[in-house]
C-alpha positions in Angstrom: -163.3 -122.8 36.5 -164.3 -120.4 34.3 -163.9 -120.5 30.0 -162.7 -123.7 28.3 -161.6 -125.1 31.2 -163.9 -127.7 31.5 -164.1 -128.5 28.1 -163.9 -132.3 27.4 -160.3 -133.1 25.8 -159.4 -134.9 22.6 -160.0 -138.7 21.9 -157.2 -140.8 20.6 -157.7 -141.7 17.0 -159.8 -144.9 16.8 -157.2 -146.6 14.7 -154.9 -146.5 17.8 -157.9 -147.0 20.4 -160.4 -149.4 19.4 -157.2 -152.5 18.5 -155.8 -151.4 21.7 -158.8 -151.8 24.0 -159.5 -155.1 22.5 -156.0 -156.6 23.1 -155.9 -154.9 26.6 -159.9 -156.6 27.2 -157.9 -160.0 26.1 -155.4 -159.2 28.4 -157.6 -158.4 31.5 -160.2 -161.3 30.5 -156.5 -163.6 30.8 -155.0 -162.2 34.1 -159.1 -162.4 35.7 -158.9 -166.0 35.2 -155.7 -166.3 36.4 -156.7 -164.6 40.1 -157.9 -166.6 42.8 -161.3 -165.4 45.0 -164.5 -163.9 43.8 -164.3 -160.6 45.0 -160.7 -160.4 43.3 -161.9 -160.9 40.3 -164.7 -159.0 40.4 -162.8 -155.6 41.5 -159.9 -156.4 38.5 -162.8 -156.6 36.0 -164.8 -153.1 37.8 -161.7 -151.5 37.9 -160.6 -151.9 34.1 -164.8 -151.7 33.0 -164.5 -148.2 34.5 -161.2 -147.0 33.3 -161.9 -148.7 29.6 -165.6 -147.0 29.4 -164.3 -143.6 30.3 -160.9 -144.1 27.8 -163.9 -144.4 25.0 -165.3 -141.2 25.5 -166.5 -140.4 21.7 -169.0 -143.7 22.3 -170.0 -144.2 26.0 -170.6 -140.7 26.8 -173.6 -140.8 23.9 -177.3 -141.6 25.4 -177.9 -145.4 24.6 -181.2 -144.9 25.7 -183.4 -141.6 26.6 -181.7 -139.9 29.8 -179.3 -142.7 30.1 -175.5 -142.7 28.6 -173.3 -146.2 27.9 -170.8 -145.3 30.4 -174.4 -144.9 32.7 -175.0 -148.5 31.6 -171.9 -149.7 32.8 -171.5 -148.2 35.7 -175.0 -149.9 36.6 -173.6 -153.3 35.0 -170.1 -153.1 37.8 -173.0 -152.6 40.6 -175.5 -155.0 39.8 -172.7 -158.2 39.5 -171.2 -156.9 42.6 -174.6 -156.9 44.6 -174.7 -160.6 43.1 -170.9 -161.6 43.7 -169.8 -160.2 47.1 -170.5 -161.4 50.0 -174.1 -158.8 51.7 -173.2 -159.2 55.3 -170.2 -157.1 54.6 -172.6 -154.0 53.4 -174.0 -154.1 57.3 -170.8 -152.7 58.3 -171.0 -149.9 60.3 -168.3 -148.5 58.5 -171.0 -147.8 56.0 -173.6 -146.3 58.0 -172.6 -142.7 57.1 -173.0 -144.0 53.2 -176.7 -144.8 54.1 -176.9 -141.5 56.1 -175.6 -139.4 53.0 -177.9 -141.5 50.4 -181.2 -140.9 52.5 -180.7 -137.3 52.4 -180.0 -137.8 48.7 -183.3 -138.7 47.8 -185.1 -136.8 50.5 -183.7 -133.5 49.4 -184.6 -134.6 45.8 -188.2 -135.3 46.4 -188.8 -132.1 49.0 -186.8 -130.1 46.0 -189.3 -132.1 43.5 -186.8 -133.5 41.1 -186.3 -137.0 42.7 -184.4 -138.5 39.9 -181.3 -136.5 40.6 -180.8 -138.1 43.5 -180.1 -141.3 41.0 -176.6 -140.7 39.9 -175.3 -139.5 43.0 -176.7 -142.4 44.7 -175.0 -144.7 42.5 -171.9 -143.1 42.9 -171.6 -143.9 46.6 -172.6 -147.1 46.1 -169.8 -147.7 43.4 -167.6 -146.6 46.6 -169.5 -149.1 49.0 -169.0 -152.2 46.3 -164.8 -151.3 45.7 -164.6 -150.5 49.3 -166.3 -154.5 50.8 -164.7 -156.3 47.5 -161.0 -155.3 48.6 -161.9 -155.9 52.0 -163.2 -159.3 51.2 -160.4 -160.3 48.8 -157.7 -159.1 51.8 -159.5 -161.4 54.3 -159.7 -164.4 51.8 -156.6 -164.0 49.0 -154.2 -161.8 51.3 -152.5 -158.8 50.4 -151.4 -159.9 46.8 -154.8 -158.9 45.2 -153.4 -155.5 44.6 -150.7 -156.5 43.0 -152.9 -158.2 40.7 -155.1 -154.8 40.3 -151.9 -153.0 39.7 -152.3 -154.6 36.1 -155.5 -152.6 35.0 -153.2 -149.3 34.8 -151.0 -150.5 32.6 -154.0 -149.7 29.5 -155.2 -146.3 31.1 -150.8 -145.5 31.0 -150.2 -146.6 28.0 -152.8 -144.5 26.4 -151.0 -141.4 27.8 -147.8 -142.3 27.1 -149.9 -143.0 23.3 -151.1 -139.0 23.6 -147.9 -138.0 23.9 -146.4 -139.9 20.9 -149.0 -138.6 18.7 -149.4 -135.0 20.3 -152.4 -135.3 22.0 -152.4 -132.6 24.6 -155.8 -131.1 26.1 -155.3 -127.6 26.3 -157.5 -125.6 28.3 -156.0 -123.9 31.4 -156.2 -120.5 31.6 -152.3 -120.3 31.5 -152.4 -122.2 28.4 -150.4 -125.4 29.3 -151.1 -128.7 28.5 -152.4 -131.7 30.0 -151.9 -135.2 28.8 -154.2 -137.4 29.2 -154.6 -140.3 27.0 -157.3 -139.5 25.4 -159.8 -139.7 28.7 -162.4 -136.5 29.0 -161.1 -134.9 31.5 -157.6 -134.3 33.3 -159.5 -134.4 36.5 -160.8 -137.9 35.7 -157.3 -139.4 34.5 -155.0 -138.0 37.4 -157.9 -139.8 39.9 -156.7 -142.9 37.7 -153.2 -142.1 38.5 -153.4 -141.5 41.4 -155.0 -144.9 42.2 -152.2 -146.3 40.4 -150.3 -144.7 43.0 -152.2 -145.4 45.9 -152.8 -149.5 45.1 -148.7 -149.8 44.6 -148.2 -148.3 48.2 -150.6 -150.1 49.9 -149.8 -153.6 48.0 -148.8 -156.9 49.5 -145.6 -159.0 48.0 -143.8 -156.8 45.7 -140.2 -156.1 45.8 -139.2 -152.6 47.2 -137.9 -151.6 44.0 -140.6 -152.5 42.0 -142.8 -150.7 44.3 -140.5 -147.5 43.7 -140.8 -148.3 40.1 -144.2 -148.2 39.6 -144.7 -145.3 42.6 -142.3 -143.5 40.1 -144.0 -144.1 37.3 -147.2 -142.8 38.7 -146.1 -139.8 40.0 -144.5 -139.0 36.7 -148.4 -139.6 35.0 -149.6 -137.1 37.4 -147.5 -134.2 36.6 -147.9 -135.1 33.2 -151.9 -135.0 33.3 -151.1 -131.8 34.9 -154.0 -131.5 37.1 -152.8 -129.3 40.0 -155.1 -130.9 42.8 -154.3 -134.3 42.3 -150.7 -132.8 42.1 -151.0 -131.1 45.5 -153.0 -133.6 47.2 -150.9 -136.5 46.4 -147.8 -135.1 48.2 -149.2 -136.1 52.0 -149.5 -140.0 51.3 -146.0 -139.8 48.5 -144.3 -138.0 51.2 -145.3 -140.6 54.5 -145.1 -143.4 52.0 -141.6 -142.4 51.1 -139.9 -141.6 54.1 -141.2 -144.8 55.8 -140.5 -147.2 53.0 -137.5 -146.5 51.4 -135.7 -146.4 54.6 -135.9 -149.7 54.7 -134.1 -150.6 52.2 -131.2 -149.8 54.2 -129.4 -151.3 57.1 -130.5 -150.0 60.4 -127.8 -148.3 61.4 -128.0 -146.1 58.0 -131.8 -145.3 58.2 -131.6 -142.1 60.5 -128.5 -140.9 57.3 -131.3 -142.4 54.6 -134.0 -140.4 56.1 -132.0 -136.8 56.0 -131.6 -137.6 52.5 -134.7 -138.5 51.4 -136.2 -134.8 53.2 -133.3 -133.0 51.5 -133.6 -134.5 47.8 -137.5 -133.9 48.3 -137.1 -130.5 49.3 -134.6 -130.1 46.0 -137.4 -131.8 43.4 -140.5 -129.9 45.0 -138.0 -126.4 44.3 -137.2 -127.4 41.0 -141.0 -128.7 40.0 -141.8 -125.2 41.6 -139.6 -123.8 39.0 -140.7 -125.9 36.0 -144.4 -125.2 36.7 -143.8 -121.8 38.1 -146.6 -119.9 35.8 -149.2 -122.7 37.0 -148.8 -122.3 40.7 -147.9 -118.1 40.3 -151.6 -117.6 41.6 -150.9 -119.2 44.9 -149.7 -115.9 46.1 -153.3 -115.1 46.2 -153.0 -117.3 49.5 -151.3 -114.6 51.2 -154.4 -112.3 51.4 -156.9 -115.3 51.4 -159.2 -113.1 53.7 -159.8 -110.9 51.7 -161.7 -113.2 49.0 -164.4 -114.0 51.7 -166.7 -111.6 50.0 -170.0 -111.8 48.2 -169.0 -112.6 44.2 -170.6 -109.6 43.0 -168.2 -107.7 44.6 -164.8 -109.9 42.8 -162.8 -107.9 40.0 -162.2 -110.0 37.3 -158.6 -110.4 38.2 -159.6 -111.5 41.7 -162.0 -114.2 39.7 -158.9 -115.5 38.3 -157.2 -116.3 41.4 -156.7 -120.0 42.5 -158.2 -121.2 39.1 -161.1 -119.5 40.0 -162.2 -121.7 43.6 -162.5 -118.7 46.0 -165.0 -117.1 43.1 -166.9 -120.6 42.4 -166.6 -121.3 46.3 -168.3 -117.7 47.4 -171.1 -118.2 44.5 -172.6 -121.8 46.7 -171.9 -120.5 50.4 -173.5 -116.5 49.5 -176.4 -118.6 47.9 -176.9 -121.1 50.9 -176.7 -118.1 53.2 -179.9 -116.6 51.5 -181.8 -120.0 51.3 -184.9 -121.0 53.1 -184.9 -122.1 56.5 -185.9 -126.1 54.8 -183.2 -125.4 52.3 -180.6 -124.6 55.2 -181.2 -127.5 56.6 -181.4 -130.4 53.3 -180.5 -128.5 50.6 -181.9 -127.7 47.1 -181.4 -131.3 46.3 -178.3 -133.3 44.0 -176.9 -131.7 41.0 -179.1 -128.5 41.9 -176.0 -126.6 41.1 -176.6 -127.2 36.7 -178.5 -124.6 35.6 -178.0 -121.9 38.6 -174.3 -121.6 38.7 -171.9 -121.6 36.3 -169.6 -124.3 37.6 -169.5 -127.2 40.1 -168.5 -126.4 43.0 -164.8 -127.7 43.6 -165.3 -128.5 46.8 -166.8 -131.1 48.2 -168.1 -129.5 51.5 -169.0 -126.8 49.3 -171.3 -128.9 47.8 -172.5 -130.7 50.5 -173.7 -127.9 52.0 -175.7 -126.2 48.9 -177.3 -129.9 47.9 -177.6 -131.6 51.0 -177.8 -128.8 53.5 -176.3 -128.8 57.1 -177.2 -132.4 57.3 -175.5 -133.1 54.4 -171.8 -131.1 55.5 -172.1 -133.3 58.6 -172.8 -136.9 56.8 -169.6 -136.2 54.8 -167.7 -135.4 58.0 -168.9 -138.5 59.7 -168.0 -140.3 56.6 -164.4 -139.1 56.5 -163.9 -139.1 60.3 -165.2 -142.5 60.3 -162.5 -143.3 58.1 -159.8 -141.6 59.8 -160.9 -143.5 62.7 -160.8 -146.6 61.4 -156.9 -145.8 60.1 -155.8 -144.7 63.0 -157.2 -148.4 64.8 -154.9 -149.8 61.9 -151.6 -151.6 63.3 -148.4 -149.4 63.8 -146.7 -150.6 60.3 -150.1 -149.7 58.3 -151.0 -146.6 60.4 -149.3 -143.7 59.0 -149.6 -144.7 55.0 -153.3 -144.6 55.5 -153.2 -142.0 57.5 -151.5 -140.1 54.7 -153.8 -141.4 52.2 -157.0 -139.9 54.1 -155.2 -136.7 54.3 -154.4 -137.1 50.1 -158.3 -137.5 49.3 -158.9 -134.8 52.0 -157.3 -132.2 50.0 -158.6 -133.7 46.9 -162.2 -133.1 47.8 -161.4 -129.4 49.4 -159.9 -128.3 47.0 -161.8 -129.8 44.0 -164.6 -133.0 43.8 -163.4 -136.2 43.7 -166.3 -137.5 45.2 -168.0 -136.3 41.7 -166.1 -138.9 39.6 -166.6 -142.2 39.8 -163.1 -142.7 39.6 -162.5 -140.9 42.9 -164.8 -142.7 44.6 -163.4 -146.2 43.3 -159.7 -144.7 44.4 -161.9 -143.9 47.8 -163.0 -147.6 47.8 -159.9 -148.8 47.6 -158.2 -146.7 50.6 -161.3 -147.5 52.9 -161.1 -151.2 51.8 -157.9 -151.7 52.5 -158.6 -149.4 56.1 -161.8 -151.4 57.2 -159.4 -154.6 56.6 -156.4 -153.4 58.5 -158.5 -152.0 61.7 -160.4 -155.4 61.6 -157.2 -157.4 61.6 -155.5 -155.1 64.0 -158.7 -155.8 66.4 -158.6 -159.2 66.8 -155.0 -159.3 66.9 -155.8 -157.2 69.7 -158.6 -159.7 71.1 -155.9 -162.9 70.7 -153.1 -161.3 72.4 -155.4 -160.4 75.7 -156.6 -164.1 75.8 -153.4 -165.2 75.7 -152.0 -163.0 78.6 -155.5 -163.9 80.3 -154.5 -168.0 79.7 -151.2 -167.5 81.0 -152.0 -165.8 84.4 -154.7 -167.9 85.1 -152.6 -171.1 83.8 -151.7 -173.6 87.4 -148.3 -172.5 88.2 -145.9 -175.4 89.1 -145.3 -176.1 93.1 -142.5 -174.4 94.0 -140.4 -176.3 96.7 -139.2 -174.0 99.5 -135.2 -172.9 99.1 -132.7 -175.0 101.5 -131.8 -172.7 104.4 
């Protein structure tokens, strides 16, 4: 984006913050004791280290050491006990190959491009993705499906702190329509909607709670996003909120009403999206620009300053990467200029996670991401029948999120990632060997002595 817009937004006061993170670190430390299974455990106490290092921006993001920030420090803390607390044969999935694919070319493109320590953070990203994704998979296979709705107890302090915001007027303000974002006190709107939307994504996908308390909370999410008003996470939440709705809430009816419930549920959507159109009308005016989308595909020099305006500014930032990796070297073309290349030779991050790809990573790059994703999609689509279209939808969600901005940037987006392909590895797994039992059992049965059969009377 271009001006203030990436400007980091406002702490809460540390009268509020600092009491409230240590009763909400009593609180976590009390429900972790209280959940059965390592790897339970350990994701409840990643998932609130995360959240509560990035809520306490006006400390952790200060250098604790030379090149290296607290929230660095912790993020290295939440992957060092998981190496030591999940179970390692779990990493050898080949789910994960494409993460070892897309690290490799990390840190080859870094030393060809002679700056081998950016390949560091990026690294440890993915690797935060890798730990999330193998610790919900290993607390489904040995807890069950209620370990989410345990995790769904870490939100409450990242909410609470933007419902806080609010009460004490607390926007960020830095849009270039001049609307505001609340976002308890976390750096970035980006950053907290990724933490809504997780919030979001755990109450769809969790195991033993009621159907209304799964509205509730779905609800209550949804309302976070809009008000962190970050219009990516807003538009790319819409494919798994719109599956997850029109399968679940269905059944809350009796069959013969669930063909009436669905026709509802379509209508009153349609109804909300027209009037959050109309509420937010001046942030999603620019989408027009949609409507002569060709005619952005153009080298930057040659954008008005209206025209770099459009879309918050993507089809500007986008043409910037792809103009530059058009005129790159033949090596370049094919790795990249390395991770993070981007600071210091364009003006913003590219919003796009492709994008990026490409201009860091190369060719090779673009296609590890794809295999990543595909792998994934894969994997959901192997999923049984009841699971399939929720994670389906949720693919599709962090699809959009990563096309149309970077949440494979933030940590955050890749925990949320971790999460969905968690709970995917987990489902396709079960789904195969329910798969494996059913065929020896029809196998058994035909090859089972059938009973002699005594000729009919004539």
């Amino acid at each position: 984006m271009l001006g203030n817009v990436d400007l980091a937004g406002p702490p809460l006061p540390n009268w509020f913050l600092l009491p409230a993170t240590g009763v909400f670190a009593a609180l976590t430390l009390y429900f972790i004791m209280r959940t059965r299974g390592r790897a339970a455990r350990w994701l409840m106490f990643a998932c609130w280290l995360r959240y509560t290092l990035s809520s306490l921006q006006a400390f952790t993001y200060h250098e604790a050491i030379p090149g290296l920030k607290w929230v660095a420090i912790g993020s290295l803390v939440i992957l060092g006990s998981g190496a030591l607390v999940l179970e390692k044969r779990r990493f050898l999935s080949r789910a994960f190959y494409p993460v070892g694919l897309i690290c490799g070319l990390m840190f080859i493109s870094s030393v060809i491009n002679h700056a081998p320590m950016n390949a560091f953070e990026p690294i440890t990203r993915f690797l935060t993705f890798v730990l999330i994704a193998v610790a919900l998979w290993q607390a489904l296979e040995t807890g069950g499906s209620s370990v989410l709705r345990r995790l769904l107890l870490v939100f409450i302090q990242p909410l609470t702190y933007q419902i806080a915001s609010i009460a004490l007027g607390i926007p960020k303000s830095g849009e270039l329509d001049g609307s505001l974002s609340y976002i308890g006190g976390y750096y970035h709107e980006e950053l907290f909607s990724l933490i809504a939307a997780t919030a979001f994504f755990v109450a769809v996908l969790a195991g033993g709670i009621g159907k209304r308390a799964r509205f509730a909370v779905c609800v209550v999410a949804l309302v976070s996003i809009f008000l962190a008003n970050y219009r990516t996470t807003m538009l790319g939440i819409l494919p798994i909120a719109g599956i997850a709705l029109f399968m679940a809430l269905p059944k809350a009816f009796e069959p013969s009403q669930r063909s009436l419930a669905r026709l509802l549920i379509i209508v009153s959507g349609v109804a909300l999206f027209g009037v959050g159109a109309t509420l937010q009308a001046d942030r999603f005016s620019d989408l027009s620009a949609l409507s002569h989308a060709t005619s952005l595909i153009k080298p930057p020099e040659q954008y008005t300053w209206d025209e770099r305006k459009d879309l918050s500014s993507r089809p500007y930032i986008w043409m910037n990467y792809i103009y530059a990796y058009g005129e790159a070297p033949a090596l370049q073309k094919m790795i990249g200029f390395g991770p993070d290349s981007w600071e210091g030779k364009m003006p913003n991050y590219a919003h796009n996670t492709l994008i990026s790809f490409l201009y860091e990573l190369g060719v090779a790059g673009a296609a590890a991401i794809l295999l990543l994703w595909g792998t994934m999609f894969r994997l959901a689509w192997l999923a049984d029948e009841r699971s399939r279209n929720v994670l389906l939808g949720g693919h599709l969600s962090f699809l959009v999120l990563n096309l149309a901005t970077m949440a494979h940037w933030q940590v955050e987006g890749n925990m949320l990632y971790g999460l969905l392909a968690g709970y995917t590895i987990a489902k396709a797994r079960q789904a195969k060997v329910t798969k494996v039992i059913e065929a020896r059992r029809r196998a058994l049965s035909w090859s089972a002595p059938r009973p002699f059969a005594p000729a009919l009377a004539r």
